[in-house]
Biotite code that builds the C-alpha atoms (Angstrom):
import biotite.structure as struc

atoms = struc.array([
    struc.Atom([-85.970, -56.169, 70.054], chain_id="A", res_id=1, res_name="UNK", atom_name="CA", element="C"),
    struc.Atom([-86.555, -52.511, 68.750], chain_id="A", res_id=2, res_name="UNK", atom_name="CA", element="C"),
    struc.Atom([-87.668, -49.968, 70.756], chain_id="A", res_id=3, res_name="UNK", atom_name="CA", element="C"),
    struc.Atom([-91.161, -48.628, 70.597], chain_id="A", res_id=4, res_name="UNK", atom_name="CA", element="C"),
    struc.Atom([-91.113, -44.510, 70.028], chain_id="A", res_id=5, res_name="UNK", atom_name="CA", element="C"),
    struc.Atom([-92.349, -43.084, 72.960], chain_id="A", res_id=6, res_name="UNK", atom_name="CA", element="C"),
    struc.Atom([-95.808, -40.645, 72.987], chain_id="A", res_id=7, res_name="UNK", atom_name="CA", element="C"),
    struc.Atom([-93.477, -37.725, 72.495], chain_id="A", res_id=8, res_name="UNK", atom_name="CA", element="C"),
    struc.Atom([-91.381, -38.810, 69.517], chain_id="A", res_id=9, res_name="UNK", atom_name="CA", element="C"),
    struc.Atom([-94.348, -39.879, 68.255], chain_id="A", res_id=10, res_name="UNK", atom_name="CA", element="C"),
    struc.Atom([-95.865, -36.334, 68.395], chain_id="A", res_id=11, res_name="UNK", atom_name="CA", element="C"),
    struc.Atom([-93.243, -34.791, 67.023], chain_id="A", res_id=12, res_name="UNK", atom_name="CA", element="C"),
    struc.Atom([-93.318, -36.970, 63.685], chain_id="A", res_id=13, res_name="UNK", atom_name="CA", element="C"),
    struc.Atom([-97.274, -36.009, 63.773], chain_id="A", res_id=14, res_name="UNK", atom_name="CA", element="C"),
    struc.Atom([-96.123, -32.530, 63.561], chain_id="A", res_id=15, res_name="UNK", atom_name="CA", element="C"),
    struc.Atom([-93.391, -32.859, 61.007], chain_id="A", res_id=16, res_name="UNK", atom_name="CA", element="C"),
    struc.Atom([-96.038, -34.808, 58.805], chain_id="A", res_id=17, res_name="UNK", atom_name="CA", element="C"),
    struc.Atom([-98.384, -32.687, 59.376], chain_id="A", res_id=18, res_name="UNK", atom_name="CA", element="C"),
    struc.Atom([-96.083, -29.345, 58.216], chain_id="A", res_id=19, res_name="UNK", atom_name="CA", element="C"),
    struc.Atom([-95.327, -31.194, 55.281], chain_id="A", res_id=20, res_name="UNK", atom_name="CA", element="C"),
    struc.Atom([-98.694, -32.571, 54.180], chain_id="A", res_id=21, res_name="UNK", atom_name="CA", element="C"),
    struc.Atom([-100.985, -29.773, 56.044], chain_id="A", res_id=22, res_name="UNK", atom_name="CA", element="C"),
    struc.Atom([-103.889, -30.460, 57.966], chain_id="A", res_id=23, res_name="UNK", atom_name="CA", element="C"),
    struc.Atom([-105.962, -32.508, 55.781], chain_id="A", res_id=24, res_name="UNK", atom_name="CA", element="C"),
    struc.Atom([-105.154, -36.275, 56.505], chain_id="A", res_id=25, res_name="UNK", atom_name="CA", element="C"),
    struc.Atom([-106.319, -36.838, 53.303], chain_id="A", res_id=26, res_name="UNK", atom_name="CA", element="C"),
    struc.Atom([-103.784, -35.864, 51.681], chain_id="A", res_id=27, res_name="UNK", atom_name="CA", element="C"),
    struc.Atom([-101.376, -37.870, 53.788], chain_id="A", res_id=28, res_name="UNK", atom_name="CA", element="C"),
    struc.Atom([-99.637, -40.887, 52.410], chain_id="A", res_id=29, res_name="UNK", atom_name="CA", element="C"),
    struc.Atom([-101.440, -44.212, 53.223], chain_id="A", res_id=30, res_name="UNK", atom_name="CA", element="C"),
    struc.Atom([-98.720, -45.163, 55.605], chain_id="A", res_id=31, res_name="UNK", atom_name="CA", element="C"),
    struc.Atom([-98.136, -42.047, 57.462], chain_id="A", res_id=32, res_name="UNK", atom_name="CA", element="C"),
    struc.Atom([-102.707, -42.028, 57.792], chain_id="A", res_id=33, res_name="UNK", atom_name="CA", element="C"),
    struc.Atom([-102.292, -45.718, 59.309], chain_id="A", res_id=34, res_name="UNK", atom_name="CA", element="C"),
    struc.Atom([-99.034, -45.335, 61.472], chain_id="A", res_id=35, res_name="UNK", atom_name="CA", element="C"),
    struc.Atom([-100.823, -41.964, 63.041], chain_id="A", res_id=36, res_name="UNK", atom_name="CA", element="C"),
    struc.Atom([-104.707, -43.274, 63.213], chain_id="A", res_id=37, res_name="UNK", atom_name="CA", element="C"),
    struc.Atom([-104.583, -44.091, 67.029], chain_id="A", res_id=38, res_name="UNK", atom_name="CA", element="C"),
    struc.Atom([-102.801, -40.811, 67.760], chain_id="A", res_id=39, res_name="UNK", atom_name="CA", element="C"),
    struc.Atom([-105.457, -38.157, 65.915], chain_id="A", res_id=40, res_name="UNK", atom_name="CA", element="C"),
    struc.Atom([-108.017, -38.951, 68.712], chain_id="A", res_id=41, res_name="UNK", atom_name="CA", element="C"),
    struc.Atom([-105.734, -36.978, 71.347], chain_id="A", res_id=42, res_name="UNK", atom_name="CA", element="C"),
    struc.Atom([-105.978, -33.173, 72.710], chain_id="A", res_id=43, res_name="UNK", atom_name="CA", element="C"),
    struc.Atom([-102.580, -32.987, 71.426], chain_id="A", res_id=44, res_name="UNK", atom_name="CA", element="C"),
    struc.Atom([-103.449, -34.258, 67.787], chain_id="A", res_id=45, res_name="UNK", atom_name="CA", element="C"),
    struc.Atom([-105.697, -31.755, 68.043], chain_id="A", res_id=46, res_name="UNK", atom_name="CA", element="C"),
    struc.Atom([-103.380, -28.704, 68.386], chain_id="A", res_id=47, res_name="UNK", atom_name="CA", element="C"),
    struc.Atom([-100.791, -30.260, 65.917], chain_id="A", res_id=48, res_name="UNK", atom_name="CA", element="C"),
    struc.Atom([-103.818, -30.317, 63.847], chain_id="A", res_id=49, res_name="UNK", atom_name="CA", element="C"),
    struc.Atom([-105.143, -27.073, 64.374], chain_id="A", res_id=50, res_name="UNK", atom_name="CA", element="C"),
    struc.Atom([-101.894, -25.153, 63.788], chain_id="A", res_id=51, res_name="UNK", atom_name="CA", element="C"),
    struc.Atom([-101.222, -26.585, 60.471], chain_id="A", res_id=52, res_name="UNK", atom_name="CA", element="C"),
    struc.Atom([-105.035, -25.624, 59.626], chain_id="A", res_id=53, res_name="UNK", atom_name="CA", element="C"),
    struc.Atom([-103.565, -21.899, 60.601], chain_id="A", res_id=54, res_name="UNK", atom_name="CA", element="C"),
    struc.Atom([-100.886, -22.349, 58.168], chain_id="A", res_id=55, res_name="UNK", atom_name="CA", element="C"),
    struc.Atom([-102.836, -23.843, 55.441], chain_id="A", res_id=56, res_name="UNK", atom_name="CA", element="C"),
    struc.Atom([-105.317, -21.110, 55.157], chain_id="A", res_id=57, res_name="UNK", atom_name="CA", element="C"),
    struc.Atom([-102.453, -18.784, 55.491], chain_id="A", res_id=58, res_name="UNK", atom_name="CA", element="C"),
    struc.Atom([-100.551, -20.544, 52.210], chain_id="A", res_id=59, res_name="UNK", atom_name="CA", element="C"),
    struc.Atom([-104.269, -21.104, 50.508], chain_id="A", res_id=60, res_name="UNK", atom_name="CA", element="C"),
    struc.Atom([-105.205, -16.846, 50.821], chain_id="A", res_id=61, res_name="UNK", atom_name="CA", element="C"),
    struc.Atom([-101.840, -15.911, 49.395], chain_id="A", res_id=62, res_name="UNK", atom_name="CA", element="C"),
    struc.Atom([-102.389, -15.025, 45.345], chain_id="A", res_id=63, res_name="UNK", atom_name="CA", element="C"),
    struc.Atom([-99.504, -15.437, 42.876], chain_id="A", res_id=64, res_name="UNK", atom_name="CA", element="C"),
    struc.Atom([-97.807, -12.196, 42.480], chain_id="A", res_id=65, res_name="UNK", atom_name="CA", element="C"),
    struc.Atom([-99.172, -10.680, 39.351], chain_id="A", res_id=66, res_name="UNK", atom_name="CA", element="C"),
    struc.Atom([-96.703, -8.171, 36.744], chain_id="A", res_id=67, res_name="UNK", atom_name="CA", element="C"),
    struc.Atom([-98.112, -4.894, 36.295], chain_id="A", res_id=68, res_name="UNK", atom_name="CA", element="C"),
    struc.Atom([-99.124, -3.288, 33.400], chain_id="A", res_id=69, res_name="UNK", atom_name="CA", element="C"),
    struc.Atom([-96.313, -0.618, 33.070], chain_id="A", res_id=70, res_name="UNK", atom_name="CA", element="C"),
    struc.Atom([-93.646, -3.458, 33.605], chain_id="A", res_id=71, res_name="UNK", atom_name="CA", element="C"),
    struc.Atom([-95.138, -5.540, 30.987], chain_id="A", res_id=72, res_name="UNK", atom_name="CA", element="C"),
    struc.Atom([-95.483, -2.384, 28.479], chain_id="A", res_id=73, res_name="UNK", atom_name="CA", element="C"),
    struc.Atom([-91.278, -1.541, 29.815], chain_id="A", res_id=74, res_name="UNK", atom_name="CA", element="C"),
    struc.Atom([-90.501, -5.384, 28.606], chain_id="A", res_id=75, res_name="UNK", atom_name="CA", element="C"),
    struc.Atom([-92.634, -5.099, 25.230], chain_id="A", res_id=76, res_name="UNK", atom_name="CA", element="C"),
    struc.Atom([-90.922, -1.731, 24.367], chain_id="A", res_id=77, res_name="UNK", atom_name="CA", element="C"),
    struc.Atom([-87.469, -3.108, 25.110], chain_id="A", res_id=78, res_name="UNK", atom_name="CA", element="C"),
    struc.Atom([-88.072, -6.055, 22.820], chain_id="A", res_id=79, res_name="UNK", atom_name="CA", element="C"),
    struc.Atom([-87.409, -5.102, 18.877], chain_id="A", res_id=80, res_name="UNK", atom_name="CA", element="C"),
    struc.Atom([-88.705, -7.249, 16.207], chain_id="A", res_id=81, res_name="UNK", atom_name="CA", element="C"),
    struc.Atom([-86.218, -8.572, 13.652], chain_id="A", res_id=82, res_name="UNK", atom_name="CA", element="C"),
    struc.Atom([-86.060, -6.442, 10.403], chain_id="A", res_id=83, res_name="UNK", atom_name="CA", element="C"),
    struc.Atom([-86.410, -8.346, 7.269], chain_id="A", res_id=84, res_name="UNK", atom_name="CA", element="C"),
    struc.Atom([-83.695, -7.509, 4.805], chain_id="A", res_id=85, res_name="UNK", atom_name="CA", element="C"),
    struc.Atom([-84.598, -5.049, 2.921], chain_id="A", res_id=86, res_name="UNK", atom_name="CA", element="C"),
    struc.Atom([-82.025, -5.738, -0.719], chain_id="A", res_id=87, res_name="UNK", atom_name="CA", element="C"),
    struc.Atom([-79.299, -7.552, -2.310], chain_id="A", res_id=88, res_name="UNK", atom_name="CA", element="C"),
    struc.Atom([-76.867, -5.649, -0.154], chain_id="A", res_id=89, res_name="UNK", atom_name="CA", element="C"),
    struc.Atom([-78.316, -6.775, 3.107], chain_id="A", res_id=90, res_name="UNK", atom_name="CA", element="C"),
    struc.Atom([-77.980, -10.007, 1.737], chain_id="A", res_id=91, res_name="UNK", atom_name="CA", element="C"),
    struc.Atom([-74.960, -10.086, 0.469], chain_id="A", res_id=92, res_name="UNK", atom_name="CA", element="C"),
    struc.Atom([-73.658, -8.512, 4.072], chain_id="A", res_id=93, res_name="UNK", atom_name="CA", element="C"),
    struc.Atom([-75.146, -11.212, 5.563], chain_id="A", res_id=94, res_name="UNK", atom_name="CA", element="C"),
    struc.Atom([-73.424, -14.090, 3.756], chain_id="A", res_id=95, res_name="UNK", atom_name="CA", element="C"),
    struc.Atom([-69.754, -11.839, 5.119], chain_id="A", res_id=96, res_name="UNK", atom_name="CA", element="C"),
    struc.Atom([-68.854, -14.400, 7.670], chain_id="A", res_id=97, res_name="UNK", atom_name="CA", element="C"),
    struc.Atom([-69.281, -17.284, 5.607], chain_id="A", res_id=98, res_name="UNK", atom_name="CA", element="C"),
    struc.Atom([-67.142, -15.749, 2.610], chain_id="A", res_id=99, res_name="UNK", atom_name="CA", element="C"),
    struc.Atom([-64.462, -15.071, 5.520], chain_id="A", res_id=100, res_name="UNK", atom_name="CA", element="C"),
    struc.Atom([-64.613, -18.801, 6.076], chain_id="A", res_id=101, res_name="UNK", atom_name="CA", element="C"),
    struc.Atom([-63.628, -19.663, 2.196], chain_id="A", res_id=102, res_name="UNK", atom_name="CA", element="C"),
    struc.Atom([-59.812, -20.018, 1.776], chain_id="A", res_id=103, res_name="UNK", atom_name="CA", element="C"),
    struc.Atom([-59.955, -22.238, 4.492], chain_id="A", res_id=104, res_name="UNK", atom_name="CA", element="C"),
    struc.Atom([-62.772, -24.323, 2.655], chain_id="A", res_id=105, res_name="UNK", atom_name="CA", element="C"),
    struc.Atom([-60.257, -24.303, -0.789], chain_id="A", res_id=106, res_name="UNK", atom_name="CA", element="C"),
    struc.Atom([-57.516, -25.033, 1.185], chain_id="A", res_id=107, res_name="UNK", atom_name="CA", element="C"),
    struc.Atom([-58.845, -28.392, 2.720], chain_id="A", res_id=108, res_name="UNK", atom_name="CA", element="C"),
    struc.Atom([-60.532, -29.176, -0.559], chain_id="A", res_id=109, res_name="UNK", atom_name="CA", element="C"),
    struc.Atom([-57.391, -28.826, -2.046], chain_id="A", res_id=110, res_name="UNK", atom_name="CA", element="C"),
    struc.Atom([-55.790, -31.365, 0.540], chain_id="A", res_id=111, res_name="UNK", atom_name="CA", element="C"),
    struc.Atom([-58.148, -33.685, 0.056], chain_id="A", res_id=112, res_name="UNK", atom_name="CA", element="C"),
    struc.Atom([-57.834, -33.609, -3.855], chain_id="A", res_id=113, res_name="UNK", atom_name="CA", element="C"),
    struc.Atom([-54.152, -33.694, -3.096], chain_id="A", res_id=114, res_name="UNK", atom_name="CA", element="C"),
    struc.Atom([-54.593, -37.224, -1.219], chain_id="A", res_id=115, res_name="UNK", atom_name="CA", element="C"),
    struc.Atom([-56.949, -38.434, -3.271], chain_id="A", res_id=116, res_name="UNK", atom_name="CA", element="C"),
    struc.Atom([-54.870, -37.969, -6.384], chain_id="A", res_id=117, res_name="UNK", atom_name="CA", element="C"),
    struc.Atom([-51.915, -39.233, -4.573], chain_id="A", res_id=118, res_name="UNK", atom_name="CA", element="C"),
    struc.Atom([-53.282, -42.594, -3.839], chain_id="A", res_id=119, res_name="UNK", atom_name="CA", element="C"),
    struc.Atom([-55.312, -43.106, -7.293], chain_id="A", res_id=120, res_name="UNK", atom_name="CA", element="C"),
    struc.Atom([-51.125, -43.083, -8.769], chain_id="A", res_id=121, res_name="UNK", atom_name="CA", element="C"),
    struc.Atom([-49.820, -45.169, -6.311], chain_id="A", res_id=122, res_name="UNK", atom_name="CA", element="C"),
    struc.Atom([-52.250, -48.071, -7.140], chain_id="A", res_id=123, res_name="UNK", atom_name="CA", element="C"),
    struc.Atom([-51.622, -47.409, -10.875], chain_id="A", res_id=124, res_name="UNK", atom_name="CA", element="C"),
    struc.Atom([-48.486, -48.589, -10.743], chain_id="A", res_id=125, res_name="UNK", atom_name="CA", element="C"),
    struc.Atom([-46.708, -51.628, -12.036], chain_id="A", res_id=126, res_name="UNK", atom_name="CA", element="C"),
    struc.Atom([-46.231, -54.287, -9.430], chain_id="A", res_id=127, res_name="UNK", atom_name="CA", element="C"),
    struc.Atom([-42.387, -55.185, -8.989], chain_id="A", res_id=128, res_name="UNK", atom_name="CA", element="C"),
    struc.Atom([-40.794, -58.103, -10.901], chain_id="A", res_id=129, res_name="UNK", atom_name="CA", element="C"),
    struc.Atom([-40.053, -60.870, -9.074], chain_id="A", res_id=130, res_name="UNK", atom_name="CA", element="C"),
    struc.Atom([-36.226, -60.063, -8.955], chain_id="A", res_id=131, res_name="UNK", atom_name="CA", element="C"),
    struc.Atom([-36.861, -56.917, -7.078], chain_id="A", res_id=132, res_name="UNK", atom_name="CA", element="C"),
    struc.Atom([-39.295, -58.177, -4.882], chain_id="A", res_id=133, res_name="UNK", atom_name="CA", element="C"),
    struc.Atom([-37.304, -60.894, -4.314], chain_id="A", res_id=134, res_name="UNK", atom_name="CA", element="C"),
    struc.Atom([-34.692, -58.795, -3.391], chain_id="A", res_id=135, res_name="UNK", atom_name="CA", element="C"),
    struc.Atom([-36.866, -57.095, -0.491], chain_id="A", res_id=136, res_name="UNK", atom_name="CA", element="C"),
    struc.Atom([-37.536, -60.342, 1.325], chain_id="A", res_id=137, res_name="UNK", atom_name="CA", element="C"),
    struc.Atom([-33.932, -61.868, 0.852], chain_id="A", res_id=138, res_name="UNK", atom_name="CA", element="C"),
    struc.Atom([-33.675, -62.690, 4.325], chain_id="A", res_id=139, res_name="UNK", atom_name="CA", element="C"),
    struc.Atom([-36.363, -64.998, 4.252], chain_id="A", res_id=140, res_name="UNK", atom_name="CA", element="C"),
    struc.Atom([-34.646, -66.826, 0.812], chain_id="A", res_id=141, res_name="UNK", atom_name="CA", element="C"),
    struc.Atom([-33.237, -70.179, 1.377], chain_id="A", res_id=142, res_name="UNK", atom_name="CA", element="C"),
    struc.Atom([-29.227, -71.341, 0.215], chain_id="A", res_id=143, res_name="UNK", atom_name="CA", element="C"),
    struc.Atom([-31.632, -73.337, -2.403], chain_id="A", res_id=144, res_name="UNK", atom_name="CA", element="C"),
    struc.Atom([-32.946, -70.366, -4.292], chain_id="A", res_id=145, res_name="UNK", atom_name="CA", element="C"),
    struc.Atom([-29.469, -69.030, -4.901], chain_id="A", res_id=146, res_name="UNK", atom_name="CA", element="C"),
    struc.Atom([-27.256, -70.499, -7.705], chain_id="A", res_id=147, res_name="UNK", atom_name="CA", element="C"),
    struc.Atom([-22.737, -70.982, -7.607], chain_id="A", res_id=148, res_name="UNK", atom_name="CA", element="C"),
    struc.Atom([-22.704, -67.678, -9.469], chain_id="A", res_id=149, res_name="UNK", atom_name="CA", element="C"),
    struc.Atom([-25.018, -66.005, -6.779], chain_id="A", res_id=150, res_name="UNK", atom_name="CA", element="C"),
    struc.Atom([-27.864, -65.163, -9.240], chain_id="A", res_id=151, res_name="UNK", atom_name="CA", element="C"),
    struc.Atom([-31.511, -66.107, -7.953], chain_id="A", res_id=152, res_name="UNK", atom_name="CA", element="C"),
    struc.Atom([-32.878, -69.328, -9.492], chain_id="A", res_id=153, res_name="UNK", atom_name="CA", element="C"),
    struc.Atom([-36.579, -68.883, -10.382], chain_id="A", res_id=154, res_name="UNK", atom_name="CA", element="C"),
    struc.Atom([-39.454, -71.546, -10.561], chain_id="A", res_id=155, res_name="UNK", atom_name="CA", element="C"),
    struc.Atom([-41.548, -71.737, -13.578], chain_id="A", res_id=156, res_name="UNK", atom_name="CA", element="C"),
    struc.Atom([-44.271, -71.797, -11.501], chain_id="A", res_id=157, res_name="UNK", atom_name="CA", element="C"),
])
């Protein structure tokens, strides 16, 4: 059987919900409003209740800190628009790190061609005649295929 909180504990959940949801039981969760409802009629509700009211109106008077004017003109004069570029030489200095970054752009297009070209010869090439491919499987030949003089015998096939 569990064990009913006793007066005390429950007071000092009251006051932990109420420091986290203020004074206003309206704005308590539905659960915390029911599991407290018999306890809010008591003197010591009451004081729970009436401190948190203290601390709300404290929270509620205190403003959002505003920036002052000679901070936001320190932060304006700090900040310096982007210039536009003014000729062809400010362009041209702006395209400097990509040019840095061109042999290594001809140097893997040149790889690539490299490979490309390299495959595109190896496919033109004649397939081998049947000897020599014969030749590169002749362990899996059998006696049969082999004449007396130890030439291959072919099928017309």
């Amino acid at each position: 059987m569990a064990k009913l909180p006793t007066l005390t504990e429950r007071l000092n959940a009251l006051r932990d919900c109420a420091d986290a949801y203020g004074a206003d039981i309206a704005r308590w969760p539905a659960a915390r409003r029911e599991a407290f409802f018999d306890l809010l009629d008591t003197d010591e509700a009451a004081l729970i209740l009436d401190e948190a009211r203290g601390l709300d109106g404290f929270l509620n008077a205190a403003t959002a800190p505003r920036m002052s004017e000679d901070l936001t003109n320190r932060i304006m004069a700090g900040y310096a628009a982007p210039k536009q570029q003014a000729g062809l030489f400010d362009f041209l200095r702006g395209l400097a790190p990509v040019v840095r970054l061109a042999p290594a752009g001809v140097l893997a297009g040149l790889g690539a061609l490299g490979i490309a070209s390299g495959l595109m010869s190896a496919s033109a090439q004649d397939p081998l005649t049947p000897e020599y491919e014969a030749l590169a499987y002749v362990d899996d030949l059998s006696p049969v295929a082999i004449d007396e003089d130890g030439g291959l015998e072919w099928d017309a096939e």
